[in-house]
C-alpha positions as CSV (number, residue, x, y, z in Angstrom):
1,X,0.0,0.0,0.0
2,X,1.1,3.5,-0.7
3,X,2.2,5.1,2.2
4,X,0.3,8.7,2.6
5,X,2.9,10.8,2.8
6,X,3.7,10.0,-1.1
7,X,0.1,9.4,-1.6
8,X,-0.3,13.2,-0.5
9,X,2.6,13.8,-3.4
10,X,1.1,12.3,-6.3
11,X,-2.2,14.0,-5.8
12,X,-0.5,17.3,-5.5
13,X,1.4,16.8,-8.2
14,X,-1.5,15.4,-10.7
15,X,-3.0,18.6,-9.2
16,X,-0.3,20.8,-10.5
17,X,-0.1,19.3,-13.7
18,X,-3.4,19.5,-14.6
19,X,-3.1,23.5,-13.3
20,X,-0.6,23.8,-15.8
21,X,-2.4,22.3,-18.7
22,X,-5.3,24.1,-18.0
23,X,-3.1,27.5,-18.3
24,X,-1.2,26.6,-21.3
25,X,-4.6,25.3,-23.0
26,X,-6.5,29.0,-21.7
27,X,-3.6,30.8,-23.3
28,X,-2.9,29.0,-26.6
29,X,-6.6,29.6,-27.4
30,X,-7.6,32.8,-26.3
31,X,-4.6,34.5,-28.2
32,X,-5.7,33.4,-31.6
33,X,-9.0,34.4,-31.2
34,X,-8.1,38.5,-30.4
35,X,-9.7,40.9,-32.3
36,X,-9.0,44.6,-32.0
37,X,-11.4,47.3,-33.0
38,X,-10.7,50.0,-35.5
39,X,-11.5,53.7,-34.2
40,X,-14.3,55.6,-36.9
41,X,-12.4,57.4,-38.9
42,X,-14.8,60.6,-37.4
43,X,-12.7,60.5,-34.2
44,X,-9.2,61.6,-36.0
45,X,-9.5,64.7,-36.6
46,X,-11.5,65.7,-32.5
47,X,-8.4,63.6,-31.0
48,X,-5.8,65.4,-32.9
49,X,-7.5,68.7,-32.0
50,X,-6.7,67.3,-28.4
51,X,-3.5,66.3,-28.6
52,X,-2.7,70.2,-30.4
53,X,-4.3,71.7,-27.4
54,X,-3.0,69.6,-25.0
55,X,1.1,70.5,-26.2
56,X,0.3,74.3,-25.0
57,X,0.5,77.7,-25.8
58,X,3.4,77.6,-27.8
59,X,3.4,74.0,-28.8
60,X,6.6,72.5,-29.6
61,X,7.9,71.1,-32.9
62,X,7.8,67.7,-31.2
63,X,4.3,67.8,-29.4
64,X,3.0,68.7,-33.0
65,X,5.1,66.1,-34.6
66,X,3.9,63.6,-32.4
67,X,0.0,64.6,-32.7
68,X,0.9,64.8,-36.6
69,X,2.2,61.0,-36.4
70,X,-1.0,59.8,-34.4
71,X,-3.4,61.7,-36.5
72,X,-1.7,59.3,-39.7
73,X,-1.8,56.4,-38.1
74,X,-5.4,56.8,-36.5
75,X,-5.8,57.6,-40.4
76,X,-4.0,55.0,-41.3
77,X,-6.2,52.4,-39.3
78,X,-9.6,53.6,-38.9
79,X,-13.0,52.3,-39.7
80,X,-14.7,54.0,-42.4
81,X,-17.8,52.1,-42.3
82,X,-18.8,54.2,-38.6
């Protein structure tokens, strides 16, 4: 007969096992299934507007750059069906 201290083993490490299967299964399927949503294209040109007032009053080449460069890629990305 097993004695119970290594009958208290096995069972906590069939325990752990099945923990880790049950992770690696959760996150092999949940990460092909991710779907991001596009912004409407109708919220570009309101969010640039933001970022240009939010660099100030003078804005700096780079706070402008930077709104630029987010204004092309919401552009660049957006919905145009909303």
């Amino acid at each position: 007969m097993i004695r119970p201290e290594k009958s208290r083993l096995v069972r906590k490490l069939l325990t752990l096992g099945m923990l880790i299967a049950c992770l690696c299964l959760f996150t092999f399927t949940s990460s092909s299934n991710r779907v991001s949503a596009a912004a409407c294209c109708s919220s570009c040109a309101p969010a640039y507007d933001s970022c240009v007032t939010g660099c100030g009053d003078p804005a700096t080449s780079a706070c402008l750059n930077f709104c630029q460069n987010r204004y092309n890629r919401c552009l660049a990305t957006c919905d145009q069906g909303c």
